[in-house]
Each structure stands twice: as structure tokens, then as C-alpha cells.
TIMI-254296 format. One record per residue (C-alpha): x, y negated, z negated. Coordinates in pm, 1 decimal. Layout:
N
u;v;w
X;Y;Z
...
***
This chain:
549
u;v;w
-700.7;874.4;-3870.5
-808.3;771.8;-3520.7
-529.9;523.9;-3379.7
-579.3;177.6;-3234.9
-903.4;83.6;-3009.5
-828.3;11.6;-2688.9
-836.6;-342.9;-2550.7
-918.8;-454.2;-2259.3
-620.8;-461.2;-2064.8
-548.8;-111.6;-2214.5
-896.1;-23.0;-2025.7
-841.8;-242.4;-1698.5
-492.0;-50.8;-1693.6
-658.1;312.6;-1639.8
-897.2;212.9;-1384.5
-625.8;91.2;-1179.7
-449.6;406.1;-1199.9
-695.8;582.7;-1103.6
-881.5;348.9;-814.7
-505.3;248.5;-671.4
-429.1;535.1;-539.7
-798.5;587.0;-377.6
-771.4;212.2;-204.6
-432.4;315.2;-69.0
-592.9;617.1;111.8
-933.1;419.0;149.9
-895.4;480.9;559.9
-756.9;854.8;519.1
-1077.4;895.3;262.5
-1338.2;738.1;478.7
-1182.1;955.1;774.9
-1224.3;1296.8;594.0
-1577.2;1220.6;490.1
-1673.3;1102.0;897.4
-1518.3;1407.7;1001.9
-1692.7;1675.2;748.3
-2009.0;1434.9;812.5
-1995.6;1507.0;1201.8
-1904.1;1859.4;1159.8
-2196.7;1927.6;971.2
-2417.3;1740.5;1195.2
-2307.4;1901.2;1499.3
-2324.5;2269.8;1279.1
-2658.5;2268.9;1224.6
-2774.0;2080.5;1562.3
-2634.4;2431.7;1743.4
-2802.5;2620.0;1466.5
-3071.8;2888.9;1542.8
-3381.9;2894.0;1424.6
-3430.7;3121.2;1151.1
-3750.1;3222.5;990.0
-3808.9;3380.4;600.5
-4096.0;3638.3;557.6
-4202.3;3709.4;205.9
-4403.7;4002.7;50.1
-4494.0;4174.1;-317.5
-4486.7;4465.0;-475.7
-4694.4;4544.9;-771.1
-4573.0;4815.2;-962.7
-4913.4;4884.6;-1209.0
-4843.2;5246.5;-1285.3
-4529.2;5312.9;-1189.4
-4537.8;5676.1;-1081.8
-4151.5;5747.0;-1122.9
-4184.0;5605.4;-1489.9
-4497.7;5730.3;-1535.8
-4595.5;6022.9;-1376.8
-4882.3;6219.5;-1529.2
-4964.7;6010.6;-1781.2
-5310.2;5824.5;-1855.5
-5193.5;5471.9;-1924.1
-5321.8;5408.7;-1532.9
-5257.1;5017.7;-1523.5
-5001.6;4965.3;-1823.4
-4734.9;4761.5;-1654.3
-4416.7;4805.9;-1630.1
-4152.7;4535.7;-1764.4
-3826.1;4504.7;-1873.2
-3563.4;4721.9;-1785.2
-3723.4;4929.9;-1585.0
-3836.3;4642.2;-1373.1
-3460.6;4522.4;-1347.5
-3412.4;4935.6;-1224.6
-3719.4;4876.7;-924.6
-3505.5;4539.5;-798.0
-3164.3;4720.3;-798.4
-3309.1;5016.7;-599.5
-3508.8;4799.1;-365.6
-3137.2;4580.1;-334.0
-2937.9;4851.8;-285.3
-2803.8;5088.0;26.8
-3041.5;5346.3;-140.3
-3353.2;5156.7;24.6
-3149.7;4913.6;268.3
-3008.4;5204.8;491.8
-3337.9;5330.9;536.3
-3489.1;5078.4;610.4
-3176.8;4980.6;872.0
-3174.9;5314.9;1025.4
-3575.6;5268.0;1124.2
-3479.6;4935.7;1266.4
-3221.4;5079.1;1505.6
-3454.1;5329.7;1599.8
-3731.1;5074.0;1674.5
-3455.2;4901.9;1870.5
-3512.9;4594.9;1673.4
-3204.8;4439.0;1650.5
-3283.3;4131.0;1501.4
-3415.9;4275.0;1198.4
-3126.7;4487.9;1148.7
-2887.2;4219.5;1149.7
-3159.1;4009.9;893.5
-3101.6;3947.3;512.5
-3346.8;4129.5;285.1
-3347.8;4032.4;-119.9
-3584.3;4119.7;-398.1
-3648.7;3934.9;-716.1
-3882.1;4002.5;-994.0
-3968.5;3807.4;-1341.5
-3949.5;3997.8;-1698.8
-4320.8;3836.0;-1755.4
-4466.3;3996.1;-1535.6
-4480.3;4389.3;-1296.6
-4418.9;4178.2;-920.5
-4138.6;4239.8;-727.0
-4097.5;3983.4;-452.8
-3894.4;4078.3;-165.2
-3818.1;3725.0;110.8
-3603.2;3858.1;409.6
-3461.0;3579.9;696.4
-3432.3;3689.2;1031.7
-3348.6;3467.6;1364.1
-3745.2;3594.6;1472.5
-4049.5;3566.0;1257.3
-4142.9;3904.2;1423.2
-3795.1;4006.4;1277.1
-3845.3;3875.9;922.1
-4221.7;3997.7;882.8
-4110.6;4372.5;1010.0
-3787.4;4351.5;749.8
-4025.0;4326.9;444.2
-4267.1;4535.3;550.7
-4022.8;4774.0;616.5
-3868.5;4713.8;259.5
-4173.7;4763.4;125.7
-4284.7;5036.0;262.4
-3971.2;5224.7;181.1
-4006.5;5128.8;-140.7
-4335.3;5250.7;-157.1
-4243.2;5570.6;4.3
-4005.6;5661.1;-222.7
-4183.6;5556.8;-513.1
-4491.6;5784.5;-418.1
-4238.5;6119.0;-298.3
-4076.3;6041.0;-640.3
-4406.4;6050.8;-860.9
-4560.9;6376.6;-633.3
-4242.4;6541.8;-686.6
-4292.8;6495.4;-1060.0
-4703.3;6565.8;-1107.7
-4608.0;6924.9;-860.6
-4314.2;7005.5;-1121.7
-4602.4;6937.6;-1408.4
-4824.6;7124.6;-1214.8
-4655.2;7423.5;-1180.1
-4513.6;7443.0;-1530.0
-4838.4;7445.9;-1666.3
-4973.8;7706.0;-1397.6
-4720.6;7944.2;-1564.6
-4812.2;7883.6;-1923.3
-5127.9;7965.1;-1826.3
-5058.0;8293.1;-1642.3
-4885.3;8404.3;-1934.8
-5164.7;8323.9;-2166.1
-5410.1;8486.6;-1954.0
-5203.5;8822.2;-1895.7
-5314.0;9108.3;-2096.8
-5064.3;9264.0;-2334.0
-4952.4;9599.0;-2296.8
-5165.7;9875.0;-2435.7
-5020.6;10205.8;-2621.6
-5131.8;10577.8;-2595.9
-5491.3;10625.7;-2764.5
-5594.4;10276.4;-2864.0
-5800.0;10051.9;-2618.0
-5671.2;9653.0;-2508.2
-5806.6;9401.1;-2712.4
-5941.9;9011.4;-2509.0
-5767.6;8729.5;-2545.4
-5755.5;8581.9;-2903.8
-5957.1;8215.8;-3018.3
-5645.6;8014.5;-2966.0
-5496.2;8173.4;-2688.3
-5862.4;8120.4;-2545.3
-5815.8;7769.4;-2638.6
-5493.3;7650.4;-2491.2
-5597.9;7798.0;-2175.1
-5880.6;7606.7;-2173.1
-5658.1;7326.8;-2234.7
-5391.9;7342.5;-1948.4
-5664.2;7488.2;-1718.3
-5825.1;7098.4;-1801.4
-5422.8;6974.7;-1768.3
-5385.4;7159.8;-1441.5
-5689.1;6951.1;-1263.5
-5646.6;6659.7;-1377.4
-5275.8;6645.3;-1226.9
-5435.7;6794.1;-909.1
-5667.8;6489.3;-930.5
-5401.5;6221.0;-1006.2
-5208.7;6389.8;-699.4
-5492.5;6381.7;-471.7
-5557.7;5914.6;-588.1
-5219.5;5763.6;-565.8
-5190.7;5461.2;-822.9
-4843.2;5359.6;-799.4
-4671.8;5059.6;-640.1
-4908.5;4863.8;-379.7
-4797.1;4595.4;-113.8
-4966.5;4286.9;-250.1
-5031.3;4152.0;110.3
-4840.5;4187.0;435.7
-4580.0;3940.1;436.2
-4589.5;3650.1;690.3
-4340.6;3433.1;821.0
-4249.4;3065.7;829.7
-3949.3;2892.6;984.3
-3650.6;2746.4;786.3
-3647.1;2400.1;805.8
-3290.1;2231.5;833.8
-3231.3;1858.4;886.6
-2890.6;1797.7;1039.1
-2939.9;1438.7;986.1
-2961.7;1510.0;589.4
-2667.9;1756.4;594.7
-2427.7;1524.3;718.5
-2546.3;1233.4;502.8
-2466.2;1508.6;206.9
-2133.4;1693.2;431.4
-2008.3;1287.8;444.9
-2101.3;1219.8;52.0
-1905.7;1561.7;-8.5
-1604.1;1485.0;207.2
-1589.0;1115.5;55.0
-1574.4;1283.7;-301.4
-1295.5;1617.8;-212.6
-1076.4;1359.3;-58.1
-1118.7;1095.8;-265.1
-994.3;1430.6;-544.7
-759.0;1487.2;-338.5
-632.5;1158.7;-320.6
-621.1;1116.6;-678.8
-443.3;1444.7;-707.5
-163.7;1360.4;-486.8
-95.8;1013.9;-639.0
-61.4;1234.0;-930.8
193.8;1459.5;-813.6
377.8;1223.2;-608.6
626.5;1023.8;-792.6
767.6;815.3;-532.6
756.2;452.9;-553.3
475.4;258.2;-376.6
522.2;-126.4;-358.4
744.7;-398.0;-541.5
582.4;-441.9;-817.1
675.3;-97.7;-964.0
1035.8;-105.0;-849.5
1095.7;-451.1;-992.8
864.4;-272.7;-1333.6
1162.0;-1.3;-1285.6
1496.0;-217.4;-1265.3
1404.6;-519.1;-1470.6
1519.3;-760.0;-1181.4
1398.8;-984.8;-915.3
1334.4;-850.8;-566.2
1627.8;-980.1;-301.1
1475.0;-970.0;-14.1
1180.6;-703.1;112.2
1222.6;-544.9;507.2
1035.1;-380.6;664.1
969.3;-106.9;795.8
1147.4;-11.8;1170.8
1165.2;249.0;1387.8
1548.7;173.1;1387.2
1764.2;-82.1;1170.8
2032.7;-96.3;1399.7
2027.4;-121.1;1749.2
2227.3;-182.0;2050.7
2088.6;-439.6;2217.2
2400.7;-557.8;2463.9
2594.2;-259.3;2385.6
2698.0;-288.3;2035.0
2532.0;-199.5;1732.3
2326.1;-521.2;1566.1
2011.5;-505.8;1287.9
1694.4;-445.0;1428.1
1480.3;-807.0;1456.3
1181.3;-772.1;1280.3
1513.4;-728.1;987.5
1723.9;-1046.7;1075.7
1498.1;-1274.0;833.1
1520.9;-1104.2;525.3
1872.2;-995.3;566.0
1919.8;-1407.5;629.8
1706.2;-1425.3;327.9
1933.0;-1178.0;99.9
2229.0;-1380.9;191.5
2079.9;-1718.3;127.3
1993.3;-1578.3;-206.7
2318.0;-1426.7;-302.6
2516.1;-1774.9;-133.8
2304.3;-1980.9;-365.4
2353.6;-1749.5;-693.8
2716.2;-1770.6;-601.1
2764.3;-2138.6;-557.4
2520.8;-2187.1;-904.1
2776.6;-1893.2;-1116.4
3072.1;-1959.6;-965.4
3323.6;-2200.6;-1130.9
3607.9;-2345.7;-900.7
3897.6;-2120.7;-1048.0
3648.1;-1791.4;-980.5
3765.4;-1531.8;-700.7
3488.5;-1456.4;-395.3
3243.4;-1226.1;-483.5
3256.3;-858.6;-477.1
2927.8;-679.3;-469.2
2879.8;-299.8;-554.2
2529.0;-138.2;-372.8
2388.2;128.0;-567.0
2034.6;378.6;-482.9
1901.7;614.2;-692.3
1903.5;890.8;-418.8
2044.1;903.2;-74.2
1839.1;834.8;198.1
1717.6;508.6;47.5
1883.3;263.0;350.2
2189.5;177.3;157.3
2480.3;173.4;418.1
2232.3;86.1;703.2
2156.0;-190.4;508.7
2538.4;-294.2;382.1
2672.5;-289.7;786.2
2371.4;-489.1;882.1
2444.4;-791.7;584.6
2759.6;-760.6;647.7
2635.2;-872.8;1056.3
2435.6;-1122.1;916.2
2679.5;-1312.6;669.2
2950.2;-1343.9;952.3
2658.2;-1481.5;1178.1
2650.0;-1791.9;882.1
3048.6;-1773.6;870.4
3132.2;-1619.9;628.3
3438.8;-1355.8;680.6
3287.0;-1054.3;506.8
3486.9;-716.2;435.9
3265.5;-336.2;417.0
3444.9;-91.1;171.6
3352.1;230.2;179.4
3404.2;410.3;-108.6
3156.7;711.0;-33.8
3394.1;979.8;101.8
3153.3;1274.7;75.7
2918.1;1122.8;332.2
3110.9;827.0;551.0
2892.3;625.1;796.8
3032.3;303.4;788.7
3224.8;405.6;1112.1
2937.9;521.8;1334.0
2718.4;196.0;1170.3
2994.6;-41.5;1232.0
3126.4;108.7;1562.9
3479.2;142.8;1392.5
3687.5;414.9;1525.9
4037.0;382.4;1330.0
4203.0;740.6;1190.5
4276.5;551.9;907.7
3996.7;429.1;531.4
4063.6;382.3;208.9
4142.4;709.1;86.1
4460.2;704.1;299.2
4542.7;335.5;109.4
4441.0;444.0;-207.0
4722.4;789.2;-160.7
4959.4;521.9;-45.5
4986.9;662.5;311.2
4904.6;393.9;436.6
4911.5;8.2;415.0
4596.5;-196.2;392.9
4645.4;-383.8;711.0
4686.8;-79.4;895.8
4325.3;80.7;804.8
4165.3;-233.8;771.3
3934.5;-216.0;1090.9
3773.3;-574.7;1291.6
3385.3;-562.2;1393.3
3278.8;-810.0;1684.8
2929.8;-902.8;1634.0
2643.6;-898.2;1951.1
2612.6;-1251.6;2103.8
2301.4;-1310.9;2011.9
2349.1;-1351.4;1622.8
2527.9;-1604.9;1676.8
2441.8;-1934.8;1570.7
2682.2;-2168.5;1496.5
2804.2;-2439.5;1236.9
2484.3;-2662.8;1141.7
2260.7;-2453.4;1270.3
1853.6;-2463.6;1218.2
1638.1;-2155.6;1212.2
1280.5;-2121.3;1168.5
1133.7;-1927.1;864.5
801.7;-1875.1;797.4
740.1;-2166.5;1012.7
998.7;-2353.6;785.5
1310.0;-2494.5;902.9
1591.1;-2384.8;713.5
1943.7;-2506.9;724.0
2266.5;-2276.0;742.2
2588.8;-2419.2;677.4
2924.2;-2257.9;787.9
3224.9;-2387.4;862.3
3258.0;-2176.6;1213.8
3159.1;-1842.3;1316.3
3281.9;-1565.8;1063.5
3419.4;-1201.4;1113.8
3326.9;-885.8;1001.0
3583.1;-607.0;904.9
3576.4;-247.1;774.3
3733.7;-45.5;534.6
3580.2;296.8;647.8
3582.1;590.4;362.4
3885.6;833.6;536.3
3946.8;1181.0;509.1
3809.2;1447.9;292.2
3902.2;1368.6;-99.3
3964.1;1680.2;-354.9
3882.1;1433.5;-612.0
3716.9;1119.7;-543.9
3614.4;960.4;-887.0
3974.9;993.8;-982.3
4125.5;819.8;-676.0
3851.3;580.3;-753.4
3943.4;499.8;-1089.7
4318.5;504.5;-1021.1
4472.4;131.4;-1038.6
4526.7;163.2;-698.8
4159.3;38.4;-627.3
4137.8;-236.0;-831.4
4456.7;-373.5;-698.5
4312.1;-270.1;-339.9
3980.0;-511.5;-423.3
4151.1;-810.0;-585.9
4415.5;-829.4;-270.3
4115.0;-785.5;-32.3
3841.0;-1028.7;-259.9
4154.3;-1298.5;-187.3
4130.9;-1292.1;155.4
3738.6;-1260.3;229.7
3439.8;-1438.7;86.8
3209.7;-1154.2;43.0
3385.1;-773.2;-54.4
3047.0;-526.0;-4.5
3145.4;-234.2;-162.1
2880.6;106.4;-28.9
2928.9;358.5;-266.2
2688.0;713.1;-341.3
2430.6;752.0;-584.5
2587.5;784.5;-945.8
2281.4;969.8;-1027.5
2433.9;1256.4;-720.1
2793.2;1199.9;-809.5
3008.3;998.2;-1044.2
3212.8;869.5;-779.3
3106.6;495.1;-803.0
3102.7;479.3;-1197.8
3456.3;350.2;-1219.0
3365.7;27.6;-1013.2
3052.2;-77.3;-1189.6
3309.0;-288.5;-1443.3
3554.4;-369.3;-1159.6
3310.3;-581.7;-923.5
3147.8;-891.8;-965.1
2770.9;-782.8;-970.8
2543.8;-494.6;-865.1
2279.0;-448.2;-579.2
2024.0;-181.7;-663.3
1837.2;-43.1;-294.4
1500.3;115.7;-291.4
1294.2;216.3;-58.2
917.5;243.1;-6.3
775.3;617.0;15.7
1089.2;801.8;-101.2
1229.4;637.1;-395.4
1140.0;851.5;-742.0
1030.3;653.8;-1006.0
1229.3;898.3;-1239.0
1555.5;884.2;-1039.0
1539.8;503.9;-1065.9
1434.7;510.3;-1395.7
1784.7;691.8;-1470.2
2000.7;504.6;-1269.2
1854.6;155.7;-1478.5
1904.8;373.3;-1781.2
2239.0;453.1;-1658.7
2384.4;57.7;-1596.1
2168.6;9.4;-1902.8
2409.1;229.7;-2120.9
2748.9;189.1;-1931.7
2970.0;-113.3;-1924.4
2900.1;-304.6;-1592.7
2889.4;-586.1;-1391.5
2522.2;-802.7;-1374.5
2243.8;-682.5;-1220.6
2186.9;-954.9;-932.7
1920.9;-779.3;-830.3
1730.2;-527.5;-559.8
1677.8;-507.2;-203.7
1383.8;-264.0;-157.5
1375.2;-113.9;223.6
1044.9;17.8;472.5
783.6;-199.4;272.0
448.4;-235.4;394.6
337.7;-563.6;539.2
62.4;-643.5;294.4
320.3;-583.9;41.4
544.0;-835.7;116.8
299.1;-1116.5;197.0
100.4;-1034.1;-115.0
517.8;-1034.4;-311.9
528.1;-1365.3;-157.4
786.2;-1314.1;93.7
671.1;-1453.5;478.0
643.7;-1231.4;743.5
830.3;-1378.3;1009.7
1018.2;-1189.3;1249.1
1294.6;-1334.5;1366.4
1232.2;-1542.5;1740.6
1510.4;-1590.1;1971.8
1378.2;-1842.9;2165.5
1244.9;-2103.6;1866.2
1654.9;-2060.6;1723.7
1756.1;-2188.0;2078.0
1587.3;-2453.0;2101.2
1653.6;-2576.2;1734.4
2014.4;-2515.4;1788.3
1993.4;-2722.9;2109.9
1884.1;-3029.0;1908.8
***
């Protein structure tokens, strides 16, 4: 029984999957199809002239198949018609024919195209040749057919001769007397040996008289030439049409095959949350503009953004006897912005005063020290084996000058002024990952770390905790009940949509904290207007003078 009918969202839904991915690549498409377009025009412009030549051959009575018979103009069809255009096509006739040509020094024809064809209705062979010369093409079928001819005629005299001179010998035999014996007298030839030598003496001249009136193949007309039209102008209109269609394939193909995510809409599909904030794509996210290492511009907004969000979700949740907030960031796979995008917060949240705290609880591959310009010999992995006190690896950030803004301070967002409120600039510190651990979800699951965060959540107002990929490692499973919520990263053009389909399967199944939501990094600019989010880079010299007032 045939299942449901399709609606009509059910129908919308495939033609988007299959005309997305072509209006993604619309440019790359319409690129491919200019460029086979003007290949082909400029191909053919710088053609040569060629020129086709066409002649026929009408077998009638084919002397190699019929040879000494009397059916004179029974034509010949079928199979041995398919035998005449295999000989005429093959080296059998085409050497010859190319060996004459060199001779003749005509070089053209040799390096022409001869073909023959033939219908099972009827005895024509037609032979068309192409040559860079109409002199060229016209001598190429001649010369075909002429061969042809030549060997059909050398093939049928060969076979009336061997006729010929078979019956020749019957007849001498009938006509020689037999041997006569002592005392009796040779008898003449009898009635019936009289007769059959009457008979093959009639045989013998009329193959002598087929010999002497050839009947065979004929040349139906010497062939002529005309020139081979081309029209670049028409070949690229159909090279560009062709193009358009392989790419646009090709296109479709790819979207196919590549299983990366592509905008916000499928990664918020993926996680079931909201979209943070959206940044864009840069060269660089951090930077050194005066010396020390600061978010790139074009990310200051959003990362203001994110915080705004997460200062307002706090101050909604959070009940006066609550402790700060500690926040776990999670990606599906590494490479996905994660730490890059922890330090640079982290910048951004002391810039509004808040006194923020980076744990780094990836030990396999640290870079909160080269992101945060920290340089201590001591992280947590020293604290957490008790070499250590916290104070001593605890590391201090200073933030570039020009993220400051100040208590009360205005900024312009999307051409809206916003308000920040802080009670004085904050401060930034580090807990970088350490040395080399033999076992690191063990140390991580240890008491020792969830005494570690409650002492530091007491003393900070954000903890941001940068741990790997659980779908890579299991080293961050332990602290997805231990914090306070969860911050899923993407990122445009290398996400999988079935590694974060696993890791929302994952929190789905395991006992965790809430999902506040995702931060998605390198989206495209039409993207994030079209999400909703402004496009607003962040100006330096609009914050001045707001912060002046």
C-alpha cells in the first residue's frame, strides 16, 4: 500500500534542497558556464576551415560475391553489404589509399578522415571524407573509391580466370582420346562426352566474355566538395548552456557530499537552541593592536552582544542566594573557534567590569597561554595533583587600552545606543591547562575540581570553563553536571552536521547543566542580517564621543 501523499510543504521542502545549494554557488555556476562559453567561442574562431567530399558506390553485381554468375544486376544486401563497408573502413583499403597519398605528396589528404556508410534497403555505399582542402577531401574519396573498385574488379578476375581454367581442363580431358590396344582401332568421342564439351566449350566463352565487360561496383559520380560550416557564436551559446548545466551537477553533487554546516538556521535545526551571538568571519580574531593580544573589531559587537545576552539570562535565573555563573564551552570538533573565542569574551566581559576567570581544562591541546599572553609554569593540572596552590597558578591578563570603556558607558549598535553598566573596569585572569596529564578525565572528575570551581566561582563573576570536544575525548564529560550551563560553538564551513548531531544527542542522554545556547563562528554576512543580527562593526571614534557625553 502506497504511503501518505505528499503535501505541499513536503514538496516545497525538496526543491529547496535541491535549488539551495545551486543559489549558494549561483556566481561559481554562472562563472563555469562564461568560461566554457568563451573557450568555445575562441576554439572555433581559430578553427580551420575544413571541407567534406562525398561519393557512392553501387555495388549491382558484386563480382567478389558473384563472380561468373548470370544474375548481372541482382543486388547485393544484407550482410554482405555490412562486409563491402568494413573492407572499405578498414586498413585493408585505408593504407592503400594512404600510401598513394604520400606518394602524390598530398599531405592534406593523408592526414583527412575517410568513412563509409551504407543502408540494408538498398546496394549504395556512401563514402564522405573531411579534409582541411576541398582539393584534399574530393582526392580522399576518389581515392577510396577507386581502391575499392580496384580491388573489387582484381578480386572478381581472379575468380572468372580460376573458372576459366578449371573448365579448360575438363574439357581437355573430355576431348583426349583414350588409349588404344594391339589390333583394335580408337573409337570418337561418345554422345555425352560430345555433349558436355559442347557445354563447357559454351561455359569457357562466356567467362571470357564476362572477363572482357566488367559489371561490378561503379563510382556513382565523382565526389565534390563543400565547406563545413561552424558558427562560433552558436557553439558558445550551447558550450555556456552546457557549462551552466555540468556545474550546476556539480554543484548539486557537492552539496551532497559535503556535510558541513552552512548557515544558522541548520545549526540552531541541530542543537535545539537559540543562536548567542553570530561573528563573522576574520582574517584573525585576535590581534595585537598596541602590543597585546585583543579580539579582532569587526568581532567586538557580537562578543558585546554574547555577554549582554548571558548578563541578562543571569540577572532573569539567578536568585539572590545563587553563586556567579560558571559556563562550560563545548564544539563538536576542534577547529570550530572555541578557545579563540573563550579568551576574546573573557576581554570583552572585563571591558563591562566584570572580573572574569579562563579555566582551561583541555590539557591535550593548551592555548589559553599563547591566546591570553600568560606565561606562568604553573595550570590546573598542577592544582588539581596538589602541587600547587591556586593562587600560585592563577595567572592576571591586562587588557589593550582601547576596550576600555568605563562605568556608564554608551556604545553604538546597529545605530542603537546601548547602555553598559559596571561598577569599574574589571580584570581578566587565567587558569592555563599545565603539563602533560596520563589521565585527564580522571583528574577531571576527581573532587579536587569541583572544589577548585566553587572556591574560584566565589571570587569571580563569570568562571569560562574551555574544555575539548567530548565527541574527540571524554575529558569534559565530568563537568557537564558540575557547571552552571553549557555553550555549544559552531562554525560556518567546517562544522559536520553529524558530529553536532552527536554531541546534542550526547547532552541529550547525559545528566547536564542547561543548554543556554550557541555561538556559531565565520558566518557569512547575508546570514546574519537575514538571522536578524545587525552588522555593525565596532567604531572607535562614535564610542569616544558617546563616552565623552
Amino acid at each position: 500500500m502506497d504511503g501518505p501523499p505528499k503535501s505541499m510543504n513536503d514538496t516545497t521542502t525538496d526543491a529547496t534542497s535541491i535549488i539551495a545549494p545551486l543559489w549558494k554557488r549561483k556566481w561559481l555556476i554562472l562563472a563555469v558556464g562564461i568560461v566554457v562559453a568563451a573557450g568555445t567561442y575562441l576554439y572555433y574562431k581559430h578553427q580551420t576551415a575544413t571541407y567534406t567530399a562525398t561519393t557512392q558506390l553501387y555495388l549491382g553485381s558484386n563480382g567478389e560475391q558473384q563472380a561468373g554468375s548470370n544474375s548481372g544486376a541482382k543486388s547485393v544486401a544484407g550482410r554482405a553489404l555490412t562486409n563491402e563497408v568494413g573492407v572499405i573502413n578498414s586498413p585493408i583499403i585505408g593504407e592503400v589509399v594512404r600510401k598513394r597519398m604520400r606518394a602524390e605528396g598530398d599531405i592534406a589528404a593523408v592526414r583527412g578522415k575517410a568513412k563509409a556508410t551504407a543502408s540494408a534497403t538498398s546496394s549504395f555505399i556512401t563514402i564522405t571524407t573531411k579534409a582541411r582542402t576541398a582539393r584534399a577531401a574530393v582526392s580522399l574519396a576518389n581515392a577510396y573509391a577507386q581502391a575499392f573498385i580496384r580491388r573489387n574488379r582484381a578480386n572478381y578476375t581472379r575468380g572468372l580466370r580460376t573458372q576459366i581454367e578449371n573448365a579448360t581442363e575438363q574439357l581437355r580431358r573430355i576431348e583426349l582420346p583414350p588409349p588404344t590396344t594391339k589390333g583394335k582401332a580408337s573409337k570418337g568421342l561418345s554422345a555425352s562426352s560430345t555433349i558436355a564439351a559442347a557445354n563447357l566449350a559454351t561455359k569457357i566463352n562466356a567467362l571470357e566474355s564476362q572477363l572482357a565487360s566488367y559489371s561490378g561496383v561503379q563510382q556513382v559520380g565523382k565526389a565534390q566538395a563543400i565547406p563545413v560550416l561552424t558558427s562560433p557564436k552558436k557553439n558558445a551559446i550551447f558550450g555556456f548552456v552546457l557549462g551552466i548545466v555540468l556545474a550546476s551537477i556539480a554543484a548539486y553533487m557537492l552539496s551532497r557530499f559535503d556535510r558541513r554546516l552552512r548557515s544558522l538556521g541548520e545549526i540552531e535545526a541541530i542543537f535545539q537552541t537559540q543562536i548567542l551571538a553570530a561573528l563573522p568571519a576574520v582574517k584573525n580574531p585576535v590581534v595585537r593592536p598596541d602590543g597585546r593580544r585583543a579580539p579582532a573589531k569587526a568581532l567586538l559587537e557580537p562578543l558585546r552582544r554574547l555577554h549582554t545576552t548571558l548578563e541578562l539570562g543571569d540577572m532573569l535565573q539567578r536568585r539572590p542566594d545563587n553563586g556567579p555563573r560558571m559556563i562550560l564551552f563545548l564544539s563538536a570538533e576542534a577547529g570550530d573557534g572555541k578557545s579563540a573565542l573563550v579568551a576574546n569574551l573573557a576581554r570583552v566581559q572585563s571591558e563591562a567590569g566584570a572580573k572574569v576567570v579562563v579555566v582551561e581544562a583541555d590539557f591535550r591541546r593548551p592555548t589559553q597561554a599563547r591566546l591570553l599572553d600568560a606565561s606562568g609554569q604553573y595550570g590546573l593540572a598542577d592544582v588539581l595533583a596538589g602541587k600547587v596552590g591556586v593562587e600560585e597558578a592563577m595567572q592576571s591578563v591586562s587588557s589593550p587600552a582601547h576596550l576600555g570603556i568605563g562605568a556608564g558607558a554608551q556604545e553604538a549598535v546597529g545605530g542603537v545606543s546601548t547602555v553598559v553598566e559596571s561598577g569599574g573596569m574589571g580584570s581578566v585572569s587565567v587558569l592555563v591547562g599545565g603539563g602533560a596529564v596520563a589521565n585527564p578525565p580522571a583528574l577531571l572528575a576527581g573532587g579536587a575540581m569541583s572544589t577548585l570551581l566553587r572556591s574560584v566561582a566565589d571570587e569571580y563573576d563569570y568562571v569560562l570553563i574551555d574544555a575539548p570536544p567530548p565527541l574527540e575525548v571524554s575529558d569534559a564529560m565530568p563537568l557537564l553536571s558540575t557547571v552552571d550551563g553549557i555553550v555549544m560553538v559552531a562554525r560556518i564551513g567546517h562544522t559536520r552536521d553529524l558530529a553536532a548531531k552527536r554531541l546534542a544527542q550526547l547532552l541529550g542522554r547525559t545528566a547536564s547543566a542547561p543548554l543556554i545556547g550557541a555561538v556559531v563562528n565565520c558566518v557569512p554576512r547575508k546570514d546574519i542580517e537575514r538571522y536578524g543580527f545587525s552588522w555593525a562593526p565596532a567604531d572607535s571614534g562614535a564610542r569616544r564621543k558617546l563616552i565623552g557625553r
